[in-house]
mmCIF file as Biopython writes it, N, C-alpha, C and O atoms, coordinates in Angstrom:
data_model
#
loop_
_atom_site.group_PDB
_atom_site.id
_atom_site.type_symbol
_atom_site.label_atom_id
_atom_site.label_alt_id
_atom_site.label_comp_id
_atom_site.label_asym_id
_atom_site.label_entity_id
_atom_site.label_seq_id
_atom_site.pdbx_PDB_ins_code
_atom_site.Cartn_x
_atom_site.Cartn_y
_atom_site.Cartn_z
_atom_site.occupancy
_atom_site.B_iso_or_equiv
_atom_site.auth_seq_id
_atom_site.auth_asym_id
_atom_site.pdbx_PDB_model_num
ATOM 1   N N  . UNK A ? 1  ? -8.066  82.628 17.126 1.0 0.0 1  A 1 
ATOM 2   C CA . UNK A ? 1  ? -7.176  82.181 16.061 1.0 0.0 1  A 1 
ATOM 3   C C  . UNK A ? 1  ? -5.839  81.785 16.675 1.0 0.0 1  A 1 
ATOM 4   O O  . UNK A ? 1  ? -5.680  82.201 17.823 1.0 0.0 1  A 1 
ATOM 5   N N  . UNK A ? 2  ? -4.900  81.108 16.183 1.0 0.0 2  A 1 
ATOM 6   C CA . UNK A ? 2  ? -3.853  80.434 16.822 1.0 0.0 2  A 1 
ATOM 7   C C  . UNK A ? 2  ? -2.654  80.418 16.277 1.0 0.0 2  A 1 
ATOM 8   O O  . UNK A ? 2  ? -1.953  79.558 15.743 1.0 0.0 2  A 1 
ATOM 9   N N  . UNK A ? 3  ? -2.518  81.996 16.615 1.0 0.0 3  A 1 
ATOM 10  C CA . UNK A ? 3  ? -1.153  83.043 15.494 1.0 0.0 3  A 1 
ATOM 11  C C  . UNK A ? 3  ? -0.126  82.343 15.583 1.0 0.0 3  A 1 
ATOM 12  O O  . UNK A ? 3  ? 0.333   82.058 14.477 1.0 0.0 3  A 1 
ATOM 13  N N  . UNK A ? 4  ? 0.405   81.964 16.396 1.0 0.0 4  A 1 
ATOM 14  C CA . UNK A ? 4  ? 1.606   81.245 16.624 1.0 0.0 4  A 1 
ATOM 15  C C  . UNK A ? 4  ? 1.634   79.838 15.699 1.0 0.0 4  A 1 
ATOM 16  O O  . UNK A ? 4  ? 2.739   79.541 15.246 1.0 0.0 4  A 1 
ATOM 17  N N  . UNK A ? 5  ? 0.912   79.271 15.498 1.0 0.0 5  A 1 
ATOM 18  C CA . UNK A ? 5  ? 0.708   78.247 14.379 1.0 0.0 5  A 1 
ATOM 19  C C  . UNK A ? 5  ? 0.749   78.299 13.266 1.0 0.0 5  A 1 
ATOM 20  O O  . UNK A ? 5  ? 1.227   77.514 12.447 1.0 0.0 5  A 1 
ATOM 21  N N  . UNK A ? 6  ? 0.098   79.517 13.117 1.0 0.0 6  A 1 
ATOM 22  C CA . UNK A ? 6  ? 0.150   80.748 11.461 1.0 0.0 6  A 1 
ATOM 23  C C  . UNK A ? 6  ? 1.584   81.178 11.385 1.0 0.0 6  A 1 
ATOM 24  O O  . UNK A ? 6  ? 2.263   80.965 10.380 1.0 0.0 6  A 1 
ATOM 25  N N  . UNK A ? 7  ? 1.959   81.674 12.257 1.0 0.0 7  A 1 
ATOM 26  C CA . UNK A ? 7  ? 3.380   82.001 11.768 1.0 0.0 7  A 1 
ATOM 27  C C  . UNK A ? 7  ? 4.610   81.525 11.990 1.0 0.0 7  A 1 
ATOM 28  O O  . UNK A ? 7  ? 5.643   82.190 12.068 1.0 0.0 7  A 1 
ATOM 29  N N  . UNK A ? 8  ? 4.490   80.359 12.092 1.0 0.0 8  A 1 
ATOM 30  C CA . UNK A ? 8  ? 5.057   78.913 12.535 1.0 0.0 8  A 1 
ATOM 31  C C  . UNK A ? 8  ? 4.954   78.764 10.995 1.0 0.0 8  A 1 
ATOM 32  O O  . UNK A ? 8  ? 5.907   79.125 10.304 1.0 0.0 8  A 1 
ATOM 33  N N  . UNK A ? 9  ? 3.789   78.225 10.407 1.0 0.0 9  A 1 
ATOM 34  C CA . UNK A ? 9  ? 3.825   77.571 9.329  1.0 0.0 9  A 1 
ATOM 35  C C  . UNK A ? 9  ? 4.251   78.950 8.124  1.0 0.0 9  A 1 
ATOM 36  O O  . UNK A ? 9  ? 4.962   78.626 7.172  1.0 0.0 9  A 1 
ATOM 37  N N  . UNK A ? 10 ? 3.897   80.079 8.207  1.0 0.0 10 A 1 
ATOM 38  C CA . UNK A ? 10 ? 4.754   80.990 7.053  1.0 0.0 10 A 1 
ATOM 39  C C  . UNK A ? 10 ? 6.172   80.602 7.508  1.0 0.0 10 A 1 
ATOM 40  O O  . UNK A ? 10 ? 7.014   79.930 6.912  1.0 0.0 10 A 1 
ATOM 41  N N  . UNK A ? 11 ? 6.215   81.083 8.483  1.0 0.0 11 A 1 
ATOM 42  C CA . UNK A ? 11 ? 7.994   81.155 8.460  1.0 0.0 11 A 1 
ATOM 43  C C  . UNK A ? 11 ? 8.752   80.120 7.942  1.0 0.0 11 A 1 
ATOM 44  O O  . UNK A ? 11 ? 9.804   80.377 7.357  1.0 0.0 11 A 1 
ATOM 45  N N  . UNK A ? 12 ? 8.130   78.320 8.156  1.0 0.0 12 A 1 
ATOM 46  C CA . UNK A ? 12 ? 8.441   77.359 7.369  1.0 0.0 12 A 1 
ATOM 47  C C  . UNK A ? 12 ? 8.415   77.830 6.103  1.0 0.0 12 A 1 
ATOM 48  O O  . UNK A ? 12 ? 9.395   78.186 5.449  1.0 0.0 12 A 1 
ATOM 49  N N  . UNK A ? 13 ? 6.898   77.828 5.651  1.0 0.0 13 A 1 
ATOM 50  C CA . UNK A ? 13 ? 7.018   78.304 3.829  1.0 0.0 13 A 1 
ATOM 51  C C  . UNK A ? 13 ? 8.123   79.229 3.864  1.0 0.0 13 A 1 
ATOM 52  O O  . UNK A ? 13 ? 8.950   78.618 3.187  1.0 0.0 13 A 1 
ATOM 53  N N  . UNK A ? 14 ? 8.599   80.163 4.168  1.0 0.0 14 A 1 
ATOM 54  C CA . UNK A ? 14 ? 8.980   81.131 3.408  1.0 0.0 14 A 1 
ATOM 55  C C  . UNK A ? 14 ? 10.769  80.201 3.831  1.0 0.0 14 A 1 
ATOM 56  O O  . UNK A ? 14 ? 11.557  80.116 2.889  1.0 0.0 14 A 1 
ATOM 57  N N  . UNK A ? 15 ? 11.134  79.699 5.004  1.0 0.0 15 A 1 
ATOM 58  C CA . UNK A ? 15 ? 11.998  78.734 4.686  1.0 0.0 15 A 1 
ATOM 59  C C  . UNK A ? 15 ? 12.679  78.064 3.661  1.0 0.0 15 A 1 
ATOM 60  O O  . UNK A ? 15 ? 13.805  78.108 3.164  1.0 0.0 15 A 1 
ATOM 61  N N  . UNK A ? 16 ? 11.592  77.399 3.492  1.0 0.0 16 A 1 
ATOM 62  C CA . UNK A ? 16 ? 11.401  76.236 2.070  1.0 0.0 16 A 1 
ATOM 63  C C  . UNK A ? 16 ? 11.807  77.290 0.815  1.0 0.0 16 A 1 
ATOM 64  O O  . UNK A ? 16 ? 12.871  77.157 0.211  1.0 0.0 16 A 1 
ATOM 65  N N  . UNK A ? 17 ? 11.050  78.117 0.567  1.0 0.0 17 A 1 
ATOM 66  C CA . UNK A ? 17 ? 11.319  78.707 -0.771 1.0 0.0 17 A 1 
ATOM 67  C C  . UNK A ? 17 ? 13.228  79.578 -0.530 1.0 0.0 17 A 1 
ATOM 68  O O  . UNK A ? 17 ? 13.974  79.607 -1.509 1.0 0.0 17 A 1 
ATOM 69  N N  . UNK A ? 18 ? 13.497  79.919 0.256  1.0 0.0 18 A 1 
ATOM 70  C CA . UNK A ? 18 ? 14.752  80.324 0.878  1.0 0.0 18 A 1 
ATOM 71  C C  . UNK A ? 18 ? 15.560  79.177 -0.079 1.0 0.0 18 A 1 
ATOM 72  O O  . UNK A ? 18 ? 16.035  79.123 -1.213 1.0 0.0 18 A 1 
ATOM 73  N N  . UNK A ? 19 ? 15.438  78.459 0.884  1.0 0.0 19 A 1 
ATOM 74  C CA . UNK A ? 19 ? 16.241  77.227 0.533  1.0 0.0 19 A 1 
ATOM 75  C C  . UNK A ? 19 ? 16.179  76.727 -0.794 1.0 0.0 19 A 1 
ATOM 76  O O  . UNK A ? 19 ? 17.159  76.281 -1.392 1.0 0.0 19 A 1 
ATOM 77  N N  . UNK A ? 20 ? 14.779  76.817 -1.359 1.0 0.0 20 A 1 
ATOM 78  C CA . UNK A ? 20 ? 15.191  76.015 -3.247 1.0 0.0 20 A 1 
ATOM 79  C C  . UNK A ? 20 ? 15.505  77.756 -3.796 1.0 0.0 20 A 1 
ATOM 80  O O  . UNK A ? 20 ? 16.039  77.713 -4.905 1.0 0.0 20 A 1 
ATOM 81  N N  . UNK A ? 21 ? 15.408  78.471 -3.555 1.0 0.0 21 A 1 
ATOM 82  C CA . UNK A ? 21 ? 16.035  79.514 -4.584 1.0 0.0 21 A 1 
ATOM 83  C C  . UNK A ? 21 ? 17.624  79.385 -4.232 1.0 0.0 21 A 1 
ATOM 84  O O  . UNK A ? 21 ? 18.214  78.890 -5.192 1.0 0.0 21 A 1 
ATOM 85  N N  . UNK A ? 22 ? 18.457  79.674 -3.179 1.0 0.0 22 A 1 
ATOM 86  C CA . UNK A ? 22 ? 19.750  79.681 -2.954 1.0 0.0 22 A 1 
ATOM 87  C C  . UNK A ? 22 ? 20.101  78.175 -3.074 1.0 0.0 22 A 1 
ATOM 88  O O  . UNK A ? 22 ? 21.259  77.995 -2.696 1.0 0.0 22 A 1 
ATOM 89  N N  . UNK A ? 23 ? 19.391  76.850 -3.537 1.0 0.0 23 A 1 
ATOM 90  C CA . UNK A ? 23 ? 20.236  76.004 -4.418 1.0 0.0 23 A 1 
ATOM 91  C C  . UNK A ? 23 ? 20.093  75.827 -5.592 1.0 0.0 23 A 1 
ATOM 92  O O  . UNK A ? 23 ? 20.835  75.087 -6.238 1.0 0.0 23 A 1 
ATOM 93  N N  . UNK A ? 24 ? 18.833  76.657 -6.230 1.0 0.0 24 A 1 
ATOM 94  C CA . UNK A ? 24 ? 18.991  76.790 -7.975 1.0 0.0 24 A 1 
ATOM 95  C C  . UNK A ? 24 ? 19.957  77.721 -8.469 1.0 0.0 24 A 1 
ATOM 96  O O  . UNK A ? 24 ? 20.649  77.624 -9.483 1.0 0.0 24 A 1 
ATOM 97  N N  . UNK A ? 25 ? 19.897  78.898 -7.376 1.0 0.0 25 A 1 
ATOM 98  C CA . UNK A ? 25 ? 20.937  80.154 -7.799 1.0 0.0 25 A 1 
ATOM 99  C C  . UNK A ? 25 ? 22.036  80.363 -7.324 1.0 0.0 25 A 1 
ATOM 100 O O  . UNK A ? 25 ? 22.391  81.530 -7.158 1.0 0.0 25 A 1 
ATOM 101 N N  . UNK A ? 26 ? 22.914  79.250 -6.960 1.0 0.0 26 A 1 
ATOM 102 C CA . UNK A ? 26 ? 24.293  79.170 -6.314 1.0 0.0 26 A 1 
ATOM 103 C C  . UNK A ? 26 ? 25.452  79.652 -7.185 1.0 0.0 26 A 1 
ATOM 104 O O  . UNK A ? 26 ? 26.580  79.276 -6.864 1.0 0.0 26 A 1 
ATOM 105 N N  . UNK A ? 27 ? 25.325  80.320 -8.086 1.0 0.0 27 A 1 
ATOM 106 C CA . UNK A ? 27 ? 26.486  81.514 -8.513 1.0 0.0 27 A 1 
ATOM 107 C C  . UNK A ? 27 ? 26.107  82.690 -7.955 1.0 0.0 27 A 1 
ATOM 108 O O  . UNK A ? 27 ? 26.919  83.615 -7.933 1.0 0.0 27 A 1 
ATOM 109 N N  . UNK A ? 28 ? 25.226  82.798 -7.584 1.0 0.0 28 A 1 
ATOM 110 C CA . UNK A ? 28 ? 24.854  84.446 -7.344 1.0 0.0 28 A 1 
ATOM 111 C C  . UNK A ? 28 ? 23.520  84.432 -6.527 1.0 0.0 28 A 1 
ATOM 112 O O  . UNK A ? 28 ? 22.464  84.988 -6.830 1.0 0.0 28 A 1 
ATOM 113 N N  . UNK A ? 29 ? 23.838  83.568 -5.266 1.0 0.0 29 A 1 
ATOM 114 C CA . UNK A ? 29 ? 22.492  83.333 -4.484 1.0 0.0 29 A 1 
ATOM 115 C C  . UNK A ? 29 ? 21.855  84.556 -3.548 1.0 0.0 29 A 1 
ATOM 116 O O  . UNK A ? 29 ? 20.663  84.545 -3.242 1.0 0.0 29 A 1 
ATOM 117 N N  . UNK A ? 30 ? 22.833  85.693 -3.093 1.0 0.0 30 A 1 
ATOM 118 C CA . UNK A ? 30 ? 22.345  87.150 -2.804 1.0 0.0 30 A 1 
ATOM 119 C C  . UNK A ? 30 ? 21.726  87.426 -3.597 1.0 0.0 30 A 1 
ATOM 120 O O  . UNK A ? 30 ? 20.546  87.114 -3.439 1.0 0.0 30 A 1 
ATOM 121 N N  . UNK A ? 31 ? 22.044  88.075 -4.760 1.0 0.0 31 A 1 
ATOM 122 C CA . UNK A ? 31 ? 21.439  88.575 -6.242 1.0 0.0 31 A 1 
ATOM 123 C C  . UNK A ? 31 ? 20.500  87.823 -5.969 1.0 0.0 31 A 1 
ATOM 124 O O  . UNK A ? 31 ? 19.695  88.636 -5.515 1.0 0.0 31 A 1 
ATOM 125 N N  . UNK A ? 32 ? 19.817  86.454 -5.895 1.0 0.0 32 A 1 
ATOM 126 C CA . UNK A ? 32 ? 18.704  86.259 -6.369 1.0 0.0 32 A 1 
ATOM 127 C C  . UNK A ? 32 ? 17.763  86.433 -5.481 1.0 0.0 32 A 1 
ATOM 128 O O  . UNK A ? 32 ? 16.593  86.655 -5.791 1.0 0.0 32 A 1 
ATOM 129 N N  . UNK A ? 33 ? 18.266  86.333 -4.082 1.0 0.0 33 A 1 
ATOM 130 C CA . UNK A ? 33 ? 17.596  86.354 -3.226 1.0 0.0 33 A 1 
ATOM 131 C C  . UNK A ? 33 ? 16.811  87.766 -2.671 1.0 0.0 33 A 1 
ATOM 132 O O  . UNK A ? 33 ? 15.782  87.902 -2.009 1.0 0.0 33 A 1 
ATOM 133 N N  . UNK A ? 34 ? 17.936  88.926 -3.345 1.0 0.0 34 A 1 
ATOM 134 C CA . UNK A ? 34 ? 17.492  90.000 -2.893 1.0 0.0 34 A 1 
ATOM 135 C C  . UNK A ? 34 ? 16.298  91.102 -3.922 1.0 0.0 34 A 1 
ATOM 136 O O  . UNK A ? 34 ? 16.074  92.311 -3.855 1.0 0.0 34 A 1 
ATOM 137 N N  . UNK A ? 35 ? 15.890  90.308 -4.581 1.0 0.0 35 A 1 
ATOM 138 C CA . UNK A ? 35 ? 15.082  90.962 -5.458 1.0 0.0 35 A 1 
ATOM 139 C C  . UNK A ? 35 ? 13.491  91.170 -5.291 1.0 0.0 35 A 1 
ATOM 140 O O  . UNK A ? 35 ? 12.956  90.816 -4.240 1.0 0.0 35 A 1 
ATOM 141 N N  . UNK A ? 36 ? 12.693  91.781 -6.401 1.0 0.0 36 A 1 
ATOM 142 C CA . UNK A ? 36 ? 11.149  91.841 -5.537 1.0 0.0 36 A 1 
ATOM 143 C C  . UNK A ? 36 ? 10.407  90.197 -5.595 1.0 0.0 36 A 1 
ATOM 144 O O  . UNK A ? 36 ? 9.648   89.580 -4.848 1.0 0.0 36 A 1 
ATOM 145 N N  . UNK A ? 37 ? 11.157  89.875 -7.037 1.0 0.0 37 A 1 
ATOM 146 C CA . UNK A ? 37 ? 10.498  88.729 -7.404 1.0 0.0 37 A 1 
ATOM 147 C C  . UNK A ? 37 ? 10.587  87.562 -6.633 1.0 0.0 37 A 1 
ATOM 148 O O  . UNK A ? 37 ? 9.647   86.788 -6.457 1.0 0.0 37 A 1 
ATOM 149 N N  . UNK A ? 38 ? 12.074  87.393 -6.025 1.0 0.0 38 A 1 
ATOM 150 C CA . UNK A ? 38 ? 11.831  86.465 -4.843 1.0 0.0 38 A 1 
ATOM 151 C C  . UNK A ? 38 ? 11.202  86.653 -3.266 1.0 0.0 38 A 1 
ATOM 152 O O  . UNK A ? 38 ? 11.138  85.775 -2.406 1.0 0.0 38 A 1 
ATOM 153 N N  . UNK A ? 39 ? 10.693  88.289 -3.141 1.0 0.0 39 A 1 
ATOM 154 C CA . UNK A ? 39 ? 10.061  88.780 -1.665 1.0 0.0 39 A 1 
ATOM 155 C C  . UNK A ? 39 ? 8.709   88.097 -2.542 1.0 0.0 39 A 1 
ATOM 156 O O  . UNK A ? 39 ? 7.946   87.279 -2.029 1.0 0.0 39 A 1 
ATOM 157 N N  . UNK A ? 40 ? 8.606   88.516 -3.705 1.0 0.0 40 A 1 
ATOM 158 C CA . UNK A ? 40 ? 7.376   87.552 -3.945 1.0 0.0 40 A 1 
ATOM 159 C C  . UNK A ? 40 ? 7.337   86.220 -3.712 1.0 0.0 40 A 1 
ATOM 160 O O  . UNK A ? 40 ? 6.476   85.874 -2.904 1.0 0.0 40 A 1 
ATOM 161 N N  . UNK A ? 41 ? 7.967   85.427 -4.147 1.0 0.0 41 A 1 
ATOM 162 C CA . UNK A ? 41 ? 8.011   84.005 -4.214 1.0 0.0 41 A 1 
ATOM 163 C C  . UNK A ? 41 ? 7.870   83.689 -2.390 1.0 0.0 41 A 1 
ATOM 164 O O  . UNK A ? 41 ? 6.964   82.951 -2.004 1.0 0.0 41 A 1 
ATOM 165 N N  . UNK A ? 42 ? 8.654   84.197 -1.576 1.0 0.0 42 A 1 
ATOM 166 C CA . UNK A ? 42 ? 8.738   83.722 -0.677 1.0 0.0 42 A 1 
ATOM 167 C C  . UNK A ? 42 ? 7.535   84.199 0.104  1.0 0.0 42 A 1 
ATOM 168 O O  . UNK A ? 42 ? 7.308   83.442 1.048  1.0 0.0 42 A 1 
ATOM 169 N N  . UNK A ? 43 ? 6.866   85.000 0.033  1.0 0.0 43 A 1 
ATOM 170 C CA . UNK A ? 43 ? 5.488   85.943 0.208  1.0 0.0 43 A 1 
ATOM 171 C C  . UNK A ? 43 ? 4.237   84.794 -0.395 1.0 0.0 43 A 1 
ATOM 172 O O  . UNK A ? 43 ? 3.145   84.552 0.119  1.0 0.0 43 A 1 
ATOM 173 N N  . UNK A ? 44 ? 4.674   84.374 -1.306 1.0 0.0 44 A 1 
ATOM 174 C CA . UNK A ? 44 ? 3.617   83.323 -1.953 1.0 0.0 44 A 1 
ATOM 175 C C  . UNK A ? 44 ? 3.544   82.115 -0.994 1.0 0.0 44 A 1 
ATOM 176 O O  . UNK A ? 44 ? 2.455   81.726 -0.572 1.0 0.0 44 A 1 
ATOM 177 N N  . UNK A ? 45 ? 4.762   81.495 -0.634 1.0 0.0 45 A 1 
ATOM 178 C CA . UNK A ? 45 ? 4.865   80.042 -0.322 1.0 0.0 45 A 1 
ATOM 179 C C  . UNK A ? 45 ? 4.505   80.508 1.305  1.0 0.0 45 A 1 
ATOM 180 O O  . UNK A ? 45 ? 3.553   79.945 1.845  1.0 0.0 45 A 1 
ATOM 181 N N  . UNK A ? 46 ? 5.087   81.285 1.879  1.0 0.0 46 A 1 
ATOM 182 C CA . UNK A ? 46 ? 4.499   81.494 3.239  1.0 0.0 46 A 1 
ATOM 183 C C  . UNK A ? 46 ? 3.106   81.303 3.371  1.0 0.0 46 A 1 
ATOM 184 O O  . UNK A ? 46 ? 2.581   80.479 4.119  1.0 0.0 46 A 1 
ATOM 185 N N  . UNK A ? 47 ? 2.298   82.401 2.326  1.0 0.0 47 A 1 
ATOM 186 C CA . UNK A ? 47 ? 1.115   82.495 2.553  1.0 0.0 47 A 1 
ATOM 187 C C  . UNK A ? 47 ? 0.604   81.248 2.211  1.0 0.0 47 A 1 
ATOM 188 O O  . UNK A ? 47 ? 0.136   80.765 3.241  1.0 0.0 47 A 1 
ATOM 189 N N  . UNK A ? 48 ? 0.447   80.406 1.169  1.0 0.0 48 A 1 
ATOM 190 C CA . UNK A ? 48 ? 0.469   79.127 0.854  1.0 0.0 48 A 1 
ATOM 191 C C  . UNK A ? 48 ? 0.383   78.166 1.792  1.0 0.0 48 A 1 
ATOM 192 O O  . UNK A ? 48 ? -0.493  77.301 1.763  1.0 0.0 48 A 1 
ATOM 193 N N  . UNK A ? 49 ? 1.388   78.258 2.794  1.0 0.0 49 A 1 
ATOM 194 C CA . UNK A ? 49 ? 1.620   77.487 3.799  1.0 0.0 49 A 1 
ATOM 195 C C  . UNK A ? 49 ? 0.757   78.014 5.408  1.0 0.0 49 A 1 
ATOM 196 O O  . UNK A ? 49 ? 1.016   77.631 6.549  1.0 0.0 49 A 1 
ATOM 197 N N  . UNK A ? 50 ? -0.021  78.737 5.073  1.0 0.0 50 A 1 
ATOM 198 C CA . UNK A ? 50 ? -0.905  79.672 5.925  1.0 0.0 50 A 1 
ATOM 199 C C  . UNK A ? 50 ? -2.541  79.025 5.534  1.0 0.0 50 A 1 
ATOM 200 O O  . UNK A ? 50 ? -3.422  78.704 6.332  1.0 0.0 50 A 1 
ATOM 201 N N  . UNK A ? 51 ? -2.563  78.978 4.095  1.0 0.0 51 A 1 
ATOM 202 C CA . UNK A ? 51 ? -3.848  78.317 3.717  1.0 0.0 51 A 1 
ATOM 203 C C  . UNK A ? 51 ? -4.028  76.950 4.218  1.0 0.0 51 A 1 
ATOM 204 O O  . UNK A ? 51 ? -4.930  76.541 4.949  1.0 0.0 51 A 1 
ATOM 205 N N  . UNK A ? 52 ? -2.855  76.184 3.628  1.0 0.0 52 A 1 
ATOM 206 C CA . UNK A ? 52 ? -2.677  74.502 3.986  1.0 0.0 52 A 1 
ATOM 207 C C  . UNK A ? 52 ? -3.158  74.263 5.799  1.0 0.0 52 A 1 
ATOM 208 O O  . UNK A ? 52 ? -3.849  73.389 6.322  1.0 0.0 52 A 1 
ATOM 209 N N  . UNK A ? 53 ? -2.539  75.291 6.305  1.0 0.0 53 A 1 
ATOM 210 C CA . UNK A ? 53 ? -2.670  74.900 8.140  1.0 0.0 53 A 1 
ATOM 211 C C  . UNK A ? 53 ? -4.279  75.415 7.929  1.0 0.0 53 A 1 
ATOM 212 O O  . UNK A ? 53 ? -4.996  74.538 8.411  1.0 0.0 53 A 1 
ATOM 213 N N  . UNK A ? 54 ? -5.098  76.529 7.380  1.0 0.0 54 A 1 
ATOM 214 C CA . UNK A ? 54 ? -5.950  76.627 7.443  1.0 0.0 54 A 1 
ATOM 215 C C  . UNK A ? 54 ? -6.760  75.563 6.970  1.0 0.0 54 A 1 
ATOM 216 O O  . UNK A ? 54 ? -7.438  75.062 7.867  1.0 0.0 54 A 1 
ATOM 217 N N  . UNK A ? 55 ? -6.905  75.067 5.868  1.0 0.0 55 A 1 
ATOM 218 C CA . UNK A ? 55 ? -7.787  73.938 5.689  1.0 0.0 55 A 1 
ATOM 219 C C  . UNK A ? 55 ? -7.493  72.608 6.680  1.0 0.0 55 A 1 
ATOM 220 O O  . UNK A ? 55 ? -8.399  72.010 7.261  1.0 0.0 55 A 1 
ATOM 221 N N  . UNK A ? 56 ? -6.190  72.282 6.764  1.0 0.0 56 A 1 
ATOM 222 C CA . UNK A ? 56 ? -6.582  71.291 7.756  1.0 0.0 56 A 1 
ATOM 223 C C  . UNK A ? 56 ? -7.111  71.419 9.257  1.0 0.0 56 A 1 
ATOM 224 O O  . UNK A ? 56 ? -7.779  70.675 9.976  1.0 0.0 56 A 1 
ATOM 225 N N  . UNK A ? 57 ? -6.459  72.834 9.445  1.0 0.0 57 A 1 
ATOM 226 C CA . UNK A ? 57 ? -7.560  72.615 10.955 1.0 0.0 57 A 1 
ATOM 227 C C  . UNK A ? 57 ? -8.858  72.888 10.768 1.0 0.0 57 A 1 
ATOM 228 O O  . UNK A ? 57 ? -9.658  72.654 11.674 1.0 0.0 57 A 1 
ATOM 229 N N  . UNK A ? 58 ? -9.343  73.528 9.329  1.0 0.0 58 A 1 
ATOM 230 C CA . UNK A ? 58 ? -11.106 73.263 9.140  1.0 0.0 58 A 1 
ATOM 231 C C  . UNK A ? 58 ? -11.701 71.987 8.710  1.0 0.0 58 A 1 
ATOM 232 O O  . UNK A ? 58 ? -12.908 71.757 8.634  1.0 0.0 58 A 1 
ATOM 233 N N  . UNK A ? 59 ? -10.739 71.183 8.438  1.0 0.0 59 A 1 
ATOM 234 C CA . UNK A ? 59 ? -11.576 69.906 8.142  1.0 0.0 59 A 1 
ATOM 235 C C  . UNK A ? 59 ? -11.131 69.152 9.102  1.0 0.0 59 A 1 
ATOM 236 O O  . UNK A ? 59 ? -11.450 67.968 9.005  1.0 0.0 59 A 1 
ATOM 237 N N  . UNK A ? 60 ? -10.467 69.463 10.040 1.0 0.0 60 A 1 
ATOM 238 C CA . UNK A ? 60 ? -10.205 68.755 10.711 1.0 0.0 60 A 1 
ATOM 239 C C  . UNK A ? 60 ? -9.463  67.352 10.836 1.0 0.0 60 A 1 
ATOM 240 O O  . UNK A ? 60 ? -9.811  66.446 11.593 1.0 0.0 60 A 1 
ATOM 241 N N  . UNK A ? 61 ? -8.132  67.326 9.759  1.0 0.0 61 A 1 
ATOM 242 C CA . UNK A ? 61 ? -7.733  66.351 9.453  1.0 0.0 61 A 1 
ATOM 243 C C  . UNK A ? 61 ? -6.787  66.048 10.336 1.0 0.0 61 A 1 
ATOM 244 O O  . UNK A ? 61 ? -6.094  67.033 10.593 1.0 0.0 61 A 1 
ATOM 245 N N  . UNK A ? 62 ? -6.436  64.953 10.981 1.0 0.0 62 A 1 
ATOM 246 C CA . UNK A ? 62 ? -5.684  64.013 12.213 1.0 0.0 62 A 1 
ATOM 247 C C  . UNK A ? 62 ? -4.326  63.389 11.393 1.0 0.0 62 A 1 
ATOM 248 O O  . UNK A ? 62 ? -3.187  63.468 11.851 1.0 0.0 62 A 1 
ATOM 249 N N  . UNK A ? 63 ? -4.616  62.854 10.301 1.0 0.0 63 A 1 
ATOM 250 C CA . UNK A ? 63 ? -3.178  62.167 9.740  1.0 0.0 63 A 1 
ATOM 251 C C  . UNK A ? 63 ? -3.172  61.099 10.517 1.0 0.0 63 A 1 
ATOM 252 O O  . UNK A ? 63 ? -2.041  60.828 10.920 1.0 0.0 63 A 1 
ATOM 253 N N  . UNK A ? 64 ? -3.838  60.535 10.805 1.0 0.0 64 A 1 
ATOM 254 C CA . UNK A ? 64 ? -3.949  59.053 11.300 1.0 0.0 64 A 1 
ATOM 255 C C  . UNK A ? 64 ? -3.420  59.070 13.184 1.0 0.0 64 A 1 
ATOM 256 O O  . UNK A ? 64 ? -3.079  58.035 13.758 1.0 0.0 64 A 1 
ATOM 257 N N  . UNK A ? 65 ? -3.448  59.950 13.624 1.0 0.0 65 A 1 
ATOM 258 C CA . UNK A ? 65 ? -3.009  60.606 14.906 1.0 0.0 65 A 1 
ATOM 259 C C  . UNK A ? 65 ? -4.289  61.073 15.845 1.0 0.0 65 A 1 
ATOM 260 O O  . UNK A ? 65 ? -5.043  62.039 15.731 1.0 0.0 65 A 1 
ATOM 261 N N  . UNK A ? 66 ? -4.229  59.885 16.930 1.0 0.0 66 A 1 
ATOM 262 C CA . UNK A ? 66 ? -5.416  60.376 17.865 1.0 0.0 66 A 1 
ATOM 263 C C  . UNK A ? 66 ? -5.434  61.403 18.503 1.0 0.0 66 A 1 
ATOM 264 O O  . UNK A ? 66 ? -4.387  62.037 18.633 1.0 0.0 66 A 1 
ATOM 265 N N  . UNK A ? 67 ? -6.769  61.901 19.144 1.0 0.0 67 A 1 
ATOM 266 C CA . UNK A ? 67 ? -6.175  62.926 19.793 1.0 0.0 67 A 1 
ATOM 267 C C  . UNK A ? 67 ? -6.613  62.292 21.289 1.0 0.0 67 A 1 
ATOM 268 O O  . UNK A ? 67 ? -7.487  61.515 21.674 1.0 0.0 67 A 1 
ATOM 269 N N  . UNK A ? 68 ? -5.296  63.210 22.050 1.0 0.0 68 A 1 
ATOM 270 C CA . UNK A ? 68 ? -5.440  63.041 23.164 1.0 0.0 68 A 1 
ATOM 271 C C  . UNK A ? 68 ? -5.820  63.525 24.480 1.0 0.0 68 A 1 
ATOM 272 O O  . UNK A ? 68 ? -5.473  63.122 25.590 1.0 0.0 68 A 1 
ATOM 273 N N  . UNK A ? 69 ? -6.891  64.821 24.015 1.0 0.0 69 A 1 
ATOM 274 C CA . UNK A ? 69 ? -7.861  65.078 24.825 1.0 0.0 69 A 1 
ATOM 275 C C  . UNK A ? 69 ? -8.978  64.581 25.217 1.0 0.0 69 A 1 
ATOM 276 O O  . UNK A ? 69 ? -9.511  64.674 26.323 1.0 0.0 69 A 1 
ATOM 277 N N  . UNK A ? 70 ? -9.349  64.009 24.219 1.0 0.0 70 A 1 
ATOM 278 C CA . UNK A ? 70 ? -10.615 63.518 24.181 1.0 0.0 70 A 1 
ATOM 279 C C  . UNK A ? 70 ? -10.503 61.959 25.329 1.0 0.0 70 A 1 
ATOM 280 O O  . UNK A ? 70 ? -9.454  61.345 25.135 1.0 0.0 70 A 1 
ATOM 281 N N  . UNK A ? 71 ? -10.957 61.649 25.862 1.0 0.0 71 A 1 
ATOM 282 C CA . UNK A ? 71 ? -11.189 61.109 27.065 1.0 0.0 71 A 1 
ATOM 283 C C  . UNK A ? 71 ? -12.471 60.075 26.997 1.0 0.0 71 A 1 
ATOM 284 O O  . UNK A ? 71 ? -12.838 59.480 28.010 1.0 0.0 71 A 1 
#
């Protein structure tokens, strides 16, 4: 398995959700940030972003990008 990729892509998700909660909640962006409901939210989108890397490296999708091992 290729942990470093996995937690490459949570740490993005949980990034991302960082970032849109402390610009919806900019009167009180601690407060919002420090609660269970956002360890959830950001717990969600990590993992989220854990599935997404999982399906594409099972289907094996390129994004229009050769690869360059193959010889």
């Amino acid at each position: 398995m290729d942990a470093p990729a996995y937690l490459g892509a949570f740490a993005l998700g949980g990034l991302v959700a960082l970032a849109e909660m402390l610009a919806r909640y900019r009167d009180e962006p601690f407060r919002a940030v420090c609660s269970w409901a956002s360890a959830a939210y950001l717990l969600t989108n990590g993992g989220a972003s854990c599935v997404a890397l999982y399906v594409i490296k099972t289907a094996d999708w390129r994004f229009g990008i050769a690869d360059e091992t193959a010889s």
